[in-house]
Backbone bond lengths (Angstrom), bond angles and torsions (degrees), N, CA, C in turn:
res aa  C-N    CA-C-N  psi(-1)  N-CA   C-N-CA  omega(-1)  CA-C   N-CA-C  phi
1 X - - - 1.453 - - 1.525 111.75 -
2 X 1.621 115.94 -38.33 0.998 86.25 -173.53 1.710 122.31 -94.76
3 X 1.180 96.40 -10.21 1.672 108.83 167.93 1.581 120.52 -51.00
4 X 1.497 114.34 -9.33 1.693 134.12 -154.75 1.500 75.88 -114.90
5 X 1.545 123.17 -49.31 1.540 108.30 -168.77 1.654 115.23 -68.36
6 X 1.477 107.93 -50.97 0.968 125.92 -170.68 1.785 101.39 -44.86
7 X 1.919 110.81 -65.25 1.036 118.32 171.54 2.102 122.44 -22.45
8 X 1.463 85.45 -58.35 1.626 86.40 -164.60 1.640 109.36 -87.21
9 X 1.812 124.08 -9.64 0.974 102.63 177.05 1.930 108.32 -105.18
10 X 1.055 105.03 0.72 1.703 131.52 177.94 1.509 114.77 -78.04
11 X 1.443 110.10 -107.11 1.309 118.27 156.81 0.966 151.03 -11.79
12 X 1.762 94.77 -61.56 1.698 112.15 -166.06 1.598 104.98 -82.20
13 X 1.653 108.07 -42.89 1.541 126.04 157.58 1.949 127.75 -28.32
14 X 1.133 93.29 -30.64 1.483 117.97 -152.33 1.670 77.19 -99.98
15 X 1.216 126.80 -75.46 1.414 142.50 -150.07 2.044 101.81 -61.35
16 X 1.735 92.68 -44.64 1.404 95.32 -174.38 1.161 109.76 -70.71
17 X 1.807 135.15 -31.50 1.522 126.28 156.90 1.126 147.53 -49.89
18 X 1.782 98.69 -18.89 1.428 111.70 -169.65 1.649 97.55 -101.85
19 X 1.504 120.36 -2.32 1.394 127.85 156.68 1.639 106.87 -68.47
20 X 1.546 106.43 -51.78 1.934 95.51 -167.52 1.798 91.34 -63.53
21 X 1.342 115.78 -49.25 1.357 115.51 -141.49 1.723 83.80 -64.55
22 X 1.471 151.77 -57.20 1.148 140.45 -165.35 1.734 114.13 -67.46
23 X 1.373 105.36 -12.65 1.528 98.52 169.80 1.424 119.31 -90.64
24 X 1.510 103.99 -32.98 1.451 110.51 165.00 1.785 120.18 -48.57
25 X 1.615 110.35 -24.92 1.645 113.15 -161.67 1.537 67.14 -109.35
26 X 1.057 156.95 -113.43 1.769 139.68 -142.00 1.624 108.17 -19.21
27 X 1.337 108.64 -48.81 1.615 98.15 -173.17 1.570 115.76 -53.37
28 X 1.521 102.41 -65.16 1.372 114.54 158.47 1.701 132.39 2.67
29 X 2.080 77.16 -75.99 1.865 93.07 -177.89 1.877 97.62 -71.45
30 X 1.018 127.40 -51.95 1.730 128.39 173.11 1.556 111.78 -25.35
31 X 1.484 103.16 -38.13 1.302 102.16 -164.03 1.860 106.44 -71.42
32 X 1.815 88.83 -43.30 1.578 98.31 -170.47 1.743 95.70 -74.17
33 X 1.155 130.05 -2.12 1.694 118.58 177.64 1.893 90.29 89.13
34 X 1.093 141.23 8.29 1.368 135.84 -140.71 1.898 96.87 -80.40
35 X 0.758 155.53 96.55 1.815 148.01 133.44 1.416 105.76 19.34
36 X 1.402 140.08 -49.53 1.418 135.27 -165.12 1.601 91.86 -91.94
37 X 1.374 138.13 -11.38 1.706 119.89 160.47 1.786 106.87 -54.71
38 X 1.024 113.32 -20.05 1.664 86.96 164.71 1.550 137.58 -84.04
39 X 1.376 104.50 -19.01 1.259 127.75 162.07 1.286 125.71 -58.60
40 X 1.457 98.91 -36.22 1.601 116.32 172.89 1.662 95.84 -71.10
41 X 1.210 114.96 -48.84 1.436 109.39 -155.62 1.840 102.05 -69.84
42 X 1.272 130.83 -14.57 1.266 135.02 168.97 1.193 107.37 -88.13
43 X 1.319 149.93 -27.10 1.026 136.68 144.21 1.738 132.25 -29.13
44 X 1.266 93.82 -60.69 1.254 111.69 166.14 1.852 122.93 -44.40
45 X 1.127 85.84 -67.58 1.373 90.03 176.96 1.658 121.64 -58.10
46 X 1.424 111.89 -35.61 1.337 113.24 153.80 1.680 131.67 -45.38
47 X 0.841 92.30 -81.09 1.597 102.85 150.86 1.234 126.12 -31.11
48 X 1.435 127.06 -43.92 1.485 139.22 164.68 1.578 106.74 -52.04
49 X 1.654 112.72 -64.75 1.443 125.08 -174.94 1.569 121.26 -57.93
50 X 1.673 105.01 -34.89 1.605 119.11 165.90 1.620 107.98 -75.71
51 X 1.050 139.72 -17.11 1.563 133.59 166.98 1.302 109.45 -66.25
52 X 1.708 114.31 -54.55 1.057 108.10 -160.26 1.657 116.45 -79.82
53 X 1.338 108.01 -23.90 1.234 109.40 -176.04 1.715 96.64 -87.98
54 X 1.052 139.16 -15.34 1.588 130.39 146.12 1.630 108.42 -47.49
55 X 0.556 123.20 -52.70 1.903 140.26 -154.68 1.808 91.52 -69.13
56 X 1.367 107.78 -80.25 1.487 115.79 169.66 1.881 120.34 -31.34
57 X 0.984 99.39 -34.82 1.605 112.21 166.90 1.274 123.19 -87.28
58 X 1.424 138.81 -39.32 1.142 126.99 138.63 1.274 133.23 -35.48
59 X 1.342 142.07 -52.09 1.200 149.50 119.84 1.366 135.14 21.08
60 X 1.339 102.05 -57.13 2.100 116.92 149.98 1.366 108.96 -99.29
61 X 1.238 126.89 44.24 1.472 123.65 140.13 1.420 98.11 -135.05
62 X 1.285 121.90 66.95 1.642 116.95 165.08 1.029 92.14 -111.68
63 X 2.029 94.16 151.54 1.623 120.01 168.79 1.544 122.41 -13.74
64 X 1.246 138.56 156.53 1.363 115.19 167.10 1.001 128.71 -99.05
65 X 1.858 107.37 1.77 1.626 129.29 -172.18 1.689 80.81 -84.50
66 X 1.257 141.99 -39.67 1.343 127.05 163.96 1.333 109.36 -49.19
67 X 0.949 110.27 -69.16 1.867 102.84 -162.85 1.165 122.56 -33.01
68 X 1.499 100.56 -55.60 1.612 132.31 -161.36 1.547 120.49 -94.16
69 X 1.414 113.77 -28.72 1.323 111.63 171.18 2.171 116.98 -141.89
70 X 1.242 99.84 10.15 1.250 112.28 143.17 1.913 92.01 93.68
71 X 1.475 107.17 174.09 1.358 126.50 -155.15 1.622 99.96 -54.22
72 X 1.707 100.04 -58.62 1.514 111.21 -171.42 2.061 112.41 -29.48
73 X 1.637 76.74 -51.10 1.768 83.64 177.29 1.617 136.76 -71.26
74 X 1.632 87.35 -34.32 1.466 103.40 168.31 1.802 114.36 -57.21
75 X 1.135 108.81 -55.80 1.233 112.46 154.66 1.709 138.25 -44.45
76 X 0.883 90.92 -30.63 1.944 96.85 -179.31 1.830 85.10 -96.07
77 X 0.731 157.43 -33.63 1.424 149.84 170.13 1.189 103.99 -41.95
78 X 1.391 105.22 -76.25 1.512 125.73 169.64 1.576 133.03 -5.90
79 X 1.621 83.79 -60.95 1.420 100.52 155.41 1.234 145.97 -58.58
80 X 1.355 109.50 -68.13 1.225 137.07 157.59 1.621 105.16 -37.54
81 X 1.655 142.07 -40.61 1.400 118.17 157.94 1.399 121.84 -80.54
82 X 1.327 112.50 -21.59 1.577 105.38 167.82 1.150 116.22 -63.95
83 X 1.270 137.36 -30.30 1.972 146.89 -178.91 1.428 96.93 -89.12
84 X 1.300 131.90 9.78 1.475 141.13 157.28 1.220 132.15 -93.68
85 X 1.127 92.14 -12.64 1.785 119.44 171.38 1.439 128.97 -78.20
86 X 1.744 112.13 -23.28 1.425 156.59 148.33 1.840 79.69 74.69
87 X 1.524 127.05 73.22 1.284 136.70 153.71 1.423 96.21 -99.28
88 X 1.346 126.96 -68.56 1.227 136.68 -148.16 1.543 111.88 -165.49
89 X 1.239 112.66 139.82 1.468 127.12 178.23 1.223 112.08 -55.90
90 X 1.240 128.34 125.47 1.725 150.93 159.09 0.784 143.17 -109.37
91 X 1.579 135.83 120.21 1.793 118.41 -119.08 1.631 65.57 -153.75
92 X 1.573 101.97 146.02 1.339 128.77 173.39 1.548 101.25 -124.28
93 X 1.888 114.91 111.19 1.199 101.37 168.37 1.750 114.43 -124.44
94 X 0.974 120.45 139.09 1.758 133.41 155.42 1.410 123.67 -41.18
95 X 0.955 128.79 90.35 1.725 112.65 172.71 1.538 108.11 -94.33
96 X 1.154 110.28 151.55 1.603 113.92 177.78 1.837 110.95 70.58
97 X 1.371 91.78 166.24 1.607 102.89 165.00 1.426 99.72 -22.74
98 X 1.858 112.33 169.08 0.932 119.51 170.09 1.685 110.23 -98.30
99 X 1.302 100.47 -32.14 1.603 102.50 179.06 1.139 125.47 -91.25
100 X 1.835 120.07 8.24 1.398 112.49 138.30 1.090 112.91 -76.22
101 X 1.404 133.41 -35.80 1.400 124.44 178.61 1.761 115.78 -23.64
102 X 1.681 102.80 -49.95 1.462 99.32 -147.39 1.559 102.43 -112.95
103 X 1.588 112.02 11.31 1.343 117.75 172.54 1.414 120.18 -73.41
104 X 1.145 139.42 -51.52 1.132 152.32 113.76 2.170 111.52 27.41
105 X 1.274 81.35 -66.28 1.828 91.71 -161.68 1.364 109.87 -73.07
106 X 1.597 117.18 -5.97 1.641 131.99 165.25 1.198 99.87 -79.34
107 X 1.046 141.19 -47.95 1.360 137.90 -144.43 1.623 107.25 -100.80
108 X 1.556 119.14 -10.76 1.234 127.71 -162.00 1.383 123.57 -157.99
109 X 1.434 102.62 37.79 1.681 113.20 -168.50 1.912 92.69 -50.95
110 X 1.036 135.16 -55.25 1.604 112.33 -154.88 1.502 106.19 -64.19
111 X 1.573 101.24 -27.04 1.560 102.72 -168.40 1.845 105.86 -58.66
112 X 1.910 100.10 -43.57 1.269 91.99 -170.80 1.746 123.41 -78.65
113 X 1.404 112.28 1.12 1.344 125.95 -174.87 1.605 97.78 -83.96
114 X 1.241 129.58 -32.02 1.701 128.39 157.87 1.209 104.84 -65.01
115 X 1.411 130.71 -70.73 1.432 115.43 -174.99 1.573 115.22 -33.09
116 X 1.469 111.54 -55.29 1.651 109.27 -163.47 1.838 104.32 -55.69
117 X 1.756 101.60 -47.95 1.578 114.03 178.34 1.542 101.62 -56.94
118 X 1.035 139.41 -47.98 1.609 123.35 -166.87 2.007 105.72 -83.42
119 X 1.490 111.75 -5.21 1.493 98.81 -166.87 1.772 76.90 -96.09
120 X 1.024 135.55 -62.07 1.138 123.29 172.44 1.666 121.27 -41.71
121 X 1.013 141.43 -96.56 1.378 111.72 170.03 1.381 120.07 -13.72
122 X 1.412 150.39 -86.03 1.137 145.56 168.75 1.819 106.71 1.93
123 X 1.556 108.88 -73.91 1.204 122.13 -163.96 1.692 105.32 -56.09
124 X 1.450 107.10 -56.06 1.416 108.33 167.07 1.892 136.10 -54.44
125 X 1.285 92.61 -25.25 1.686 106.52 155.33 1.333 124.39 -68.35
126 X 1.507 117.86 -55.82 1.344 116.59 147.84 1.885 128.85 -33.92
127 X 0.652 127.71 3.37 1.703 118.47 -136.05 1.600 76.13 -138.78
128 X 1.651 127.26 -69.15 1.482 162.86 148.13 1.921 93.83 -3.87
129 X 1.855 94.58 -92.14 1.349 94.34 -171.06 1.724 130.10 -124.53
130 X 1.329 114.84 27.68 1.522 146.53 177.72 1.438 116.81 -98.54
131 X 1.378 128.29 -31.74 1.346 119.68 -155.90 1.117 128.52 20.77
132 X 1.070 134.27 57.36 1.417 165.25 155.78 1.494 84.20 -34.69
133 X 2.075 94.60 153.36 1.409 96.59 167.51 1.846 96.08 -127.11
134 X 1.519 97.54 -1.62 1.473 118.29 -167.01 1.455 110.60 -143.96
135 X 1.359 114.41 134.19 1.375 110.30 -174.30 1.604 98.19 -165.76
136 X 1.646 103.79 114.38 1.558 125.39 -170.42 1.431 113.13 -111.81
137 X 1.072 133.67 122.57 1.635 155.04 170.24 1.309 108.90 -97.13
138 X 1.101 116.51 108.79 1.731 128.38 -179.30 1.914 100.64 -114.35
139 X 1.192 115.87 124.02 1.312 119.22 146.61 1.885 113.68 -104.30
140 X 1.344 106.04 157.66 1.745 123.26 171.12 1.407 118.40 -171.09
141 X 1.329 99.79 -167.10 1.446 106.68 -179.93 1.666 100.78 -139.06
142 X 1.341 117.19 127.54 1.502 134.17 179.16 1.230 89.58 -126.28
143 X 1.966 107.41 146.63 1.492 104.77 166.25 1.306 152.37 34.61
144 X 1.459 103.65 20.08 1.785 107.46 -163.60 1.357 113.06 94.83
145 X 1.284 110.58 10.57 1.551 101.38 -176.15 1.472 106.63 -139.21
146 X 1.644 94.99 144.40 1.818 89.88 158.22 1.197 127.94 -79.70
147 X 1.047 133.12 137.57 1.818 147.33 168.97 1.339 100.36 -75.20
148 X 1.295 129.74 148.70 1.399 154.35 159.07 1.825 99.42 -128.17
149 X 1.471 121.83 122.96 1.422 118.34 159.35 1.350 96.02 -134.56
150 X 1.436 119.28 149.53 1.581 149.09 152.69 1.405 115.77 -129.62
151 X 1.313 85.95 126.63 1.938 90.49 -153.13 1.875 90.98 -128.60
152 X 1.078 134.92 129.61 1.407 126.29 165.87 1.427 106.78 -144.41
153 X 1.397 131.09 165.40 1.234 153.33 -162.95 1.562 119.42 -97.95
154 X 1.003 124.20 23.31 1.213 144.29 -178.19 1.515 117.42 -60.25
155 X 1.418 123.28 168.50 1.987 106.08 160.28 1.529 94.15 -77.22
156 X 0.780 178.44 146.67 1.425 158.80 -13.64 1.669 99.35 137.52
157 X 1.462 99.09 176.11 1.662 113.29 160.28 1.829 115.08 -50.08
158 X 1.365 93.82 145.54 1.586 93.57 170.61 1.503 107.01 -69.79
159 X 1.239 91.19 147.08 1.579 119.00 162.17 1.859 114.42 -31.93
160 X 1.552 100.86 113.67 1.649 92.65 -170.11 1.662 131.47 92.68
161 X 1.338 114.83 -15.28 0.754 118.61 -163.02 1.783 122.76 -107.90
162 X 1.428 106.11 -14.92 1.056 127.06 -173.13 1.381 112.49 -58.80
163 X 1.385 133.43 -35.82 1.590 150.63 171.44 1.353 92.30 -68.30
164 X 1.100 139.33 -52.42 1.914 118.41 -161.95 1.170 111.97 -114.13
165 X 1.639 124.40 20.68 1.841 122.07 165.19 0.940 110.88 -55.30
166 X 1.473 149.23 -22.60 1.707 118.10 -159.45 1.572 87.62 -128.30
167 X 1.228 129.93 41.66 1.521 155.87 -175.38 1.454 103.92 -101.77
168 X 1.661 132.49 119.98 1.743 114.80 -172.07 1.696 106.72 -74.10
169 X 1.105 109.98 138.09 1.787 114.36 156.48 1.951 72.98 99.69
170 X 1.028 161.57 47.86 1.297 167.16 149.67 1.384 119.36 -94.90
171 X 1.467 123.10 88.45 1.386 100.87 -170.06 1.955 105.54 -131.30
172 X 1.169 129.67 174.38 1.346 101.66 176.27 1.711 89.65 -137.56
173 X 1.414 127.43 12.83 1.277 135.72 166.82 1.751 114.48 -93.84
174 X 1.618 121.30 138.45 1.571 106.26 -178.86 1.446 101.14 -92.51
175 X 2.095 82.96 145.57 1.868 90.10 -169.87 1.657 98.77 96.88
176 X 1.055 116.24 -47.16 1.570 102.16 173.65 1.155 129.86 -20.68
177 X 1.398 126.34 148.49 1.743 115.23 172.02 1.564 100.16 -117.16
178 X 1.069 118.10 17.21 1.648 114.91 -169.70 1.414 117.05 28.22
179 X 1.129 113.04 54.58 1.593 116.88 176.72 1.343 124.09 -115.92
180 X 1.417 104.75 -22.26 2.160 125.23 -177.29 1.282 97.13 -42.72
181 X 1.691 106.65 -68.26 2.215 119.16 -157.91 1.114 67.82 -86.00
182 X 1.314 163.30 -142.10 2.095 144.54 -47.03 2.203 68.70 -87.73
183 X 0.481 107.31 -58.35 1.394 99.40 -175.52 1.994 125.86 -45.73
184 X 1.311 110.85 -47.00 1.550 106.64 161.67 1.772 116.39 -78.66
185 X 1.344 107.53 -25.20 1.605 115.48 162.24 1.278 105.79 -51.42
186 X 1.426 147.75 -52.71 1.424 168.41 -93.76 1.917 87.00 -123.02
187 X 1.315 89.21 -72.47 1.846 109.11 -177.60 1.548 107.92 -58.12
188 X 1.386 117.80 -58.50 1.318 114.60 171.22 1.570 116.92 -34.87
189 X 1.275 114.21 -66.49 0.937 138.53 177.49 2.130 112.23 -37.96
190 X 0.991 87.50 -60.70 1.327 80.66 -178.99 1.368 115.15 -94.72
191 X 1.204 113.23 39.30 1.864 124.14 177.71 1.449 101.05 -126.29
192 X 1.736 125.91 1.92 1.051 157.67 151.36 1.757 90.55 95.76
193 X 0.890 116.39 68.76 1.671 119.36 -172.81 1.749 110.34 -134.96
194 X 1.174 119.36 -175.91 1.669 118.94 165.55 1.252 97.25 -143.68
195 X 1.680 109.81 173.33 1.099 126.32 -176.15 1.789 116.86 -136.10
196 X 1.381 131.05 138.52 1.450 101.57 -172.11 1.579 95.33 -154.32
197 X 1.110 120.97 169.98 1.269 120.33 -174.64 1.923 105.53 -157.37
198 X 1.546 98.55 134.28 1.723 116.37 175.62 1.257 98.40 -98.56
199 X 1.465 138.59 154.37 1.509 137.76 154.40 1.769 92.79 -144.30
200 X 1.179 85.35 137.47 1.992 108.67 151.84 1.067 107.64 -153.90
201 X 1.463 125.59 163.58 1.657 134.46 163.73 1.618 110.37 -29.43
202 X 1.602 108.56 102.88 1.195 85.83 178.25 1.384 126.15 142.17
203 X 1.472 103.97 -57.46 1.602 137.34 -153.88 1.651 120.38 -153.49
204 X 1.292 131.50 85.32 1.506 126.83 -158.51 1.695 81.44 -136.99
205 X 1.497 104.95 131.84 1.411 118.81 -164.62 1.562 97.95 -128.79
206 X 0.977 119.94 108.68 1.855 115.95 165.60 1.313 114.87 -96.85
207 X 1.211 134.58 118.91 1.284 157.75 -166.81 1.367 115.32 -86.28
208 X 1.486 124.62 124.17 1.619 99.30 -175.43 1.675 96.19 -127.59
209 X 1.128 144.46 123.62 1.733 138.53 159.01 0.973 133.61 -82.91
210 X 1.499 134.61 139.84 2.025 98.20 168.70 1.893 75.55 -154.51
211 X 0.965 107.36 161.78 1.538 135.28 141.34 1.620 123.33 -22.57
212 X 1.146 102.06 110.18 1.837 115.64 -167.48 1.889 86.78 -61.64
213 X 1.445 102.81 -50.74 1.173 86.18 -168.14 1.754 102.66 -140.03
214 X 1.709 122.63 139.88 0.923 131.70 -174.90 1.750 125.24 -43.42
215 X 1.532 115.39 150.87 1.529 107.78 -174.75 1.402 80.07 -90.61
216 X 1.644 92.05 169.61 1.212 113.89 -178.38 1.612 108.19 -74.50
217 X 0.691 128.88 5.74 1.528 129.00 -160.01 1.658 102.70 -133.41
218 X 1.240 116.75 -31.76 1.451 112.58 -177.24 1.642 109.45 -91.90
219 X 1.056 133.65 -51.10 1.657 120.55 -158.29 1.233 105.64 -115.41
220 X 1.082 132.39 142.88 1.483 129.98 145.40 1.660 117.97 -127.63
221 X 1.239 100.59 130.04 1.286 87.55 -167.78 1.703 108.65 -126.54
């Protein structure tokens, strides 16, 4: 398990930045007309093909409380070792029915193997640079959709910043590379989902959506 974590928040992290950061230097050279924007642009795509086939491999090293008894649980685990850590309280909650909860996680195992990887990261960012004394993970079902929330008690996002977090090279930590969110935005995104986030003193809520059930054209799993 944790070689699957390490993998997808390590590696795959690393691999998916060095995708924005080489498209960012193609645009660049495109702009100047430059000969080495194609070089960039193979880069990229390298980098693109090494993410994903990182990503896909992470994927068969998930939890087995995922495999075997689905996100809801994977998640309350989750918790339950992070509130073992005795930083801060970690509360696993249910919204909705229970058997929408877990309808969803048949129909969309890769989708829910990101959810579990991004609520964990989330939680561990919190933990990192929030000092949280409280930190709540809600899964449900609204409208056809799954909910993802990570909600913790932190002073919040900096001032200003709340509109351009999941923006690449966006960061509000020093040393940051702003690459983590334009990067789980990225995945969301193409699992046909969104991602959104509230902050005040206090209260910073990350929002996660995706599709109860896969398009025909995007997943197969």
């Amino acid at each position: 398990r944790r070689i699957g974590q390490d993998l997808h928040d390590m590696v795959c992290s690393d691999l998916a930045g060095a995708v924005l950061l080489a498209e960012s230097l193609r645009r660049a050279l495109e702009e100047k007309d430059l000969p080495e924007a194609e070089v960039a642009s193979t880069l990229q795509d390298v980098a693109r093909r090494s993410a994903e086939r990182s990503r896909s491999l992470s994927h068969t090293l998930v939890p087995p409380a995922l495999q075997e008894q689905g996100l809801a649980r994977a998640l309350d685990c989750l918790c339950q070792e992070q509130e073992s850590l005795g930083d801060f309280a970690c509360v696993f909650e249910r919204e909705g029915p229970e058997e929408e909860g877990r309808q969803p996680l048949c129909e969309r195992p890769k989708a829910a193997a990101h959810l579990y990887h991004i609520a964990t990261q989330a939680v561990t960012n919190a933990r990192r640079h929030a000092d949280p004394d409280r930190v709540q993970v809600l899964l449900g079902c609204a409208g056809g959709r799954l909910v993802l929330k990570v909600q913790d008690d932190g002073p919040g996002l900096p001032a200003g910043l709340e509109g351009d977090i999941f923006d690449p090279f966006v960061s509000g930590r020093e040393n940051g590379t702003g690459l983590g969110l334009a990067l789980v935005s990225k995945i969301v995104s193409d699992h046909g989902g969104w991602i959104s986030v509230s902050s005040t003193p206090g209260r910073t809520v990350f929002r996660i959506s995706l599709p109860r059930a896969p398009r025909a054209s995007r997943e197969t799993d």
